[in-house]
Steps between C-alpha positions, in 0.01 A plus 500: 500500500383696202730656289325739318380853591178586631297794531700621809776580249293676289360886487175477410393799596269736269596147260175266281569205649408145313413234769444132422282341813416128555109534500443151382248412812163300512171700397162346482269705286656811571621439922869463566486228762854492631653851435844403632667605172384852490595583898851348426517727233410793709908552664577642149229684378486670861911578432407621182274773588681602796819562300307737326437259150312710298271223350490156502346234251482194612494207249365131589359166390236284650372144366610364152260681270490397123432911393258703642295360829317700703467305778947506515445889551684675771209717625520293819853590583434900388248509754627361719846640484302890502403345859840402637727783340225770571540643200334474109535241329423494152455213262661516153364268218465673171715659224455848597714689732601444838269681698685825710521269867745449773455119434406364225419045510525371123246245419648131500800499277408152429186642235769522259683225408807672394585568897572072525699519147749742669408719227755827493277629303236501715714617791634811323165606428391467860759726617469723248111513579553555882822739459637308805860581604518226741451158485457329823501080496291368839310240352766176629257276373546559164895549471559162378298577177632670143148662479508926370418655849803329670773438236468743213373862713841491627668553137349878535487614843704459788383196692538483905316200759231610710498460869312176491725368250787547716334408804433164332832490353711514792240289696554212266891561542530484867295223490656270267891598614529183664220283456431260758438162399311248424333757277138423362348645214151494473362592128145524414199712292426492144811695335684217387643651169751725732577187767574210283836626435529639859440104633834414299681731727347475829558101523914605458445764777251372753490204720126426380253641261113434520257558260180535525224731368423468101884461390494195815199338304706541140864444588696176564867587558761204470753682810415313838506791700210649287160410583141478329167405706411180539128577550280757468098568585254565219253695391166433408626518132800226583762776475788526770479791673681450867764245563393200688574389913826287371626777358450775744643252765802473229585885541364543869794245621747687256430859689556346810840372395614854293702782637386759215172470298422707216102468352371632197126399366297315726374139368171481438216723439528715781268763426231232534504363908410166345821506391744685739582237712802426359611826534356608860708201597795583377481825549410432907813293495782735364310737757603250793828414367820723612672466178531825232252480322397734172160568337512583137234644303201693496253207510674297786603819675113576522409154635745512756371845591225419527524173735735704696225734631302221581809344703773793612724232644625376172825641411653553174821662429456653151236596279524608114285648234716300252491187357744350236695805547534442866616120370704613255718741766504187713654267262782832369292564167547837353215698457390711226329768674783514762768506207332781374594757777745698609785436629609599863 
């Protein structure tokens, strides 16, 4: 269960209130096209302004952007959070002022590359430019990161979780009490600088741990319990970009056998149907199977999601919005932006 106060055990009435939000979601010039992230995060800011929170600025990322690019703005999520709260929302992404608002959305925090450096700096000046009084964590997915926004804000404000934070928190904890066993692991996507070291760990902890996705196509692991593709299906360039029938086979026969299943990244190209087939299948399977089974991450969250409304029947026990942090709970890891509260 999480151990650190929220904003239940906080006054924030009449208080500036500093909010960091997981907004990192797909957009395709300028559409959100799975806007999961932003009604998760709606629990808190809905608190917030029923406790009376006398404005709230709500910081984010979205993409990996190398400086300035337009097409990583969050004028998407302003609008369309203005639709769901029912209230302005205005867009902040110059050096002036703050404008006089209720709420108040940042542009990305990713434009400046001192957010990813952890820069104190850069985090003293932000609260100093927002006057915030407050600073509330509810962006899970990035807890497992040293970046300015979740480490080094907490140095000059007092720091509490957000409602989705805890939710997801205590989730996880229930969960993973007593896991039952055999336990698969399922890791795939393209962010294989943050689960290299994770595959170390999860071959101690779980019975079996698949690859697949771009780390599958990359990685060879010497434990037996971890395992890379043996086939794949190519593009018309010759790239990989969906694990092959062997393989899918491979972890179709491994859900059947497992008693608790945790996914995160599908593995292949999903967002092209060419290549979802892999991950349809898999994703059918854990939906038939009655063992726990855990979604991480906002891009396999989605795809799930999304087959789900096609098929209702499926059944998954637990969703999350984050990724390496959610694995990084799961195997006992500290986390940063956790460490960085307060204390019950």
């Amino acid at each position: 269960m999480l151990r650190k106060q929220t904003v239940r055990d906080i006054d924030v009435k009449g208080k500036v209130v500093l909010l960091r939000a997981d907004y990192d979601l797909p957009v395709k010039s300028g559409k959100i096209l799975d806007d999961q992230r932003i009604r998760a995060s709606l629990s808190t800011l809905d608190y917030l302004l029923e406790n009376g929170a006398r404005k709230i600025i709500i910081i984010s990322h979205l993409g990996r952007p190398k400086g300035r690019d337009e097409s990583l703005s969050l004028t998407p999520v302003a609008q369309l959070l203005e639709k769901l709260l029912k209230e302005d929302v205005y867009l902040h992404g110059g050096s002036s002022a703050l404008p006089d608002a209720k709420i108040v959305l940042m542009e990305n925090l990713r434009f400046n590359k001192n957010e990813k450096e952890g820069d104190v700096v850069f985090a003293k000046k932000l609260v100093k430019k927002t006057k915030a009084e407050i600073f509330v964590q509810d962006a899970f997915s990035v807890t497992h990161l040293s970046h300015a926004s979740v480490v080094a804000i907490p140095n000059f404000l007092p720091s509490v979780a957000g409602l989705l934070l805890e939710r997801e928190i205590n989730l996880f904890s229930k969960t993973m009490v007593r896991v039952k066993r055999p336990l698969l692991v399922i890791l795939g996507g393209d962010d294989e600088e943050n689960k290299r070291p994770l595959i170390d760990l999860l071959a101690k902890t779980a019975d079996n741990v698949v690859l697949g996705g771009r780390i599958g196509f990359n990685f060879d692991h010497t434990a037996l319990n971890v395992i890379s593709p043996l086939d794949y299906r190519y593009g018309k360039d010759g790239q990989p970009y969906d694990i092959g029938d062997i393989s899918t086979t491979t972890i179709l026969n491994l859900i059947q056998q497992s008693k608790t299943i945790i996914w995160n990244g599908v593995v292949g190209k999903a967002e092209d149907k060419v290549f979802a087939r892999a991950s349809k299948l898999i994703a059918e399977e854990i939906g038939r199977n009655d063992a726990e089974s855990i979604i991480i991450g906002g891009c396999t969250s989605e795809f799930v999601l999304a087959l789900l409304e096609r098929n209702p029947r499926l059944d998954i026990s637990l969703y999350s919005t984050g990724g390496c942090s959610a694995l990084g709970l799961i195997l006992g890891n500290k986390l940063p932006g956790l460490e960085a509260l307060l204390d019950k």
